[in-house]
C-alpha positions as CSV (number, residue, x, y, z in Angstrom):
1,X,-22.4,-7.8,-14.4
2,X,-23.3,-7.3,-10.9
3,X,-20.8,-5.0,-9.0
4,X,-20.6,-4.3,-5.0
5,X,-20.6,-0.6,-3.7
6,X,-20.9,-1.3,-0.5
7,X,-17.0,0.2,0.2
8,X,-18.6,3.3,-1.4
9,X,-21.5,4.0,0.9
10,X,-21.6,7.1,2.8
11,X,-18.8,8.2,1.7
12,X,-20.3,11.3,-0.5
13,X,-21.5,9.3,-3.7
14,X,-24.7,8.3,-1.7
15,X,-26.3,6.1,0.6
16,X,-27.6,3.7,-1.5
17,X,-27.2,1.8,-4.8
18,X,-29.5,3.8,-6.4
19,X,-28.2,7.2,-5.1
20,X,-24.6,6.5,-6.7
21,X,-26.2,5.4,-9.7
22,X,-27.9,8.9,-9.6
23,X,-24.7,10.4,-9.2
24,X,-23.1,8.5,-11.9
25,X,-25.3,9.5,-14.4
26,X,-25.3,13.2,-13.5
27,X,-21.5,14.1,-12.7
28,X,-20.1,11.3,-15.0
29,X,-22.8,10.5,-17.4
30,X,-22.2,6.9,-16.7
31,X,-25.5,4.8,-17.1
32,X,-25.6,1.9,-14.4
33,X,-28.9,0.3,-13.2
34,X,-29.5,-0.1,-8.9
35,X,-28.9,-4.0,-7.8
36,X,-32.3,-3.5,-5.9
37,X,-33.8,-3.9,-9.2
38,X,-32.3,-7.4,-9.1
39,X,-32.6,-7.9,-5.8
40,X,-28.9,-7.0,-5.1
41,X,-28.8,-4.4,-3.0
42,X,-25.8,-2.4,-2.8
43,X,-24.6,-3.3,-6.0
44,X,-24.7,-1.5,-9.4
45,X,-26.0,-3.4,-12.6
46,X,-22.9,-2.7,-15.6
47,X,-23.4,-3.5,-19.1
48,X,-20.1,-3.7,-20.9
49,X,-21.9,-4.2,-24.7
50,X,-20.0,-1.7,-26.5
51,X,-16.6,-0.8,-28.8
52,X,-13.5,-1.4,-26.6
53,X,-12.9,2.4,-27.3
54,X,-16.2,3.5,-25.5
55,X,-15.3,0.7,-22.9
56,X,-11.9,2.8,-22.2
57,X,-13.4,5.8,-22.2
58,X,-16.4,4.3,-19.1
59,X,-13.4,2.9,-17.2
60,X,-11.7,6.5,-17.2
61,X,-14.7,8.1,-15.7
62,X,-15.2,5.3,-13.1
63,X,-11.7,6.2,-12.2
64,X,-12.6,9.6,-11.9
65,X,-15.6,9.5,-10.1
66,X,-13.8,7.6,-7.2
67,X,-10.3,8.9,-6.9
């Protein structure tokens, strides 16, 4: 799934797709792929294959990472 982050673009997580993806992975340990990979830039790449328990436990970082 393809995912915008325009909204969060200079505001501190990065400039680019592949700086908050960055950031992800180091503050939140959240793996997420750049859209320019896909040719979507300023979007993040999410794969959601995965027990509903690890899934809740993603979606409570996300929240974190952008309060």
């Amino acid at each position: 799934m393809l995912v915008s982050v325009e909204e969060l673009l200079n505001k501190g997580y990065g400039n680019s797709s592949e700086e908050i993806a960055k950031f992800l992975l180091e503050k939140y340990y959240l793996a997420t792929v750049p859209g320019e990979a896909f040719g979507a830039s300023n979007h993040l790449r999410l794969s959601y294959a995965d027990s509903m328990e690890n899934l809740q436990k993603a979606i409570e970082r996300f929240n974190k990472a952008f309060k």
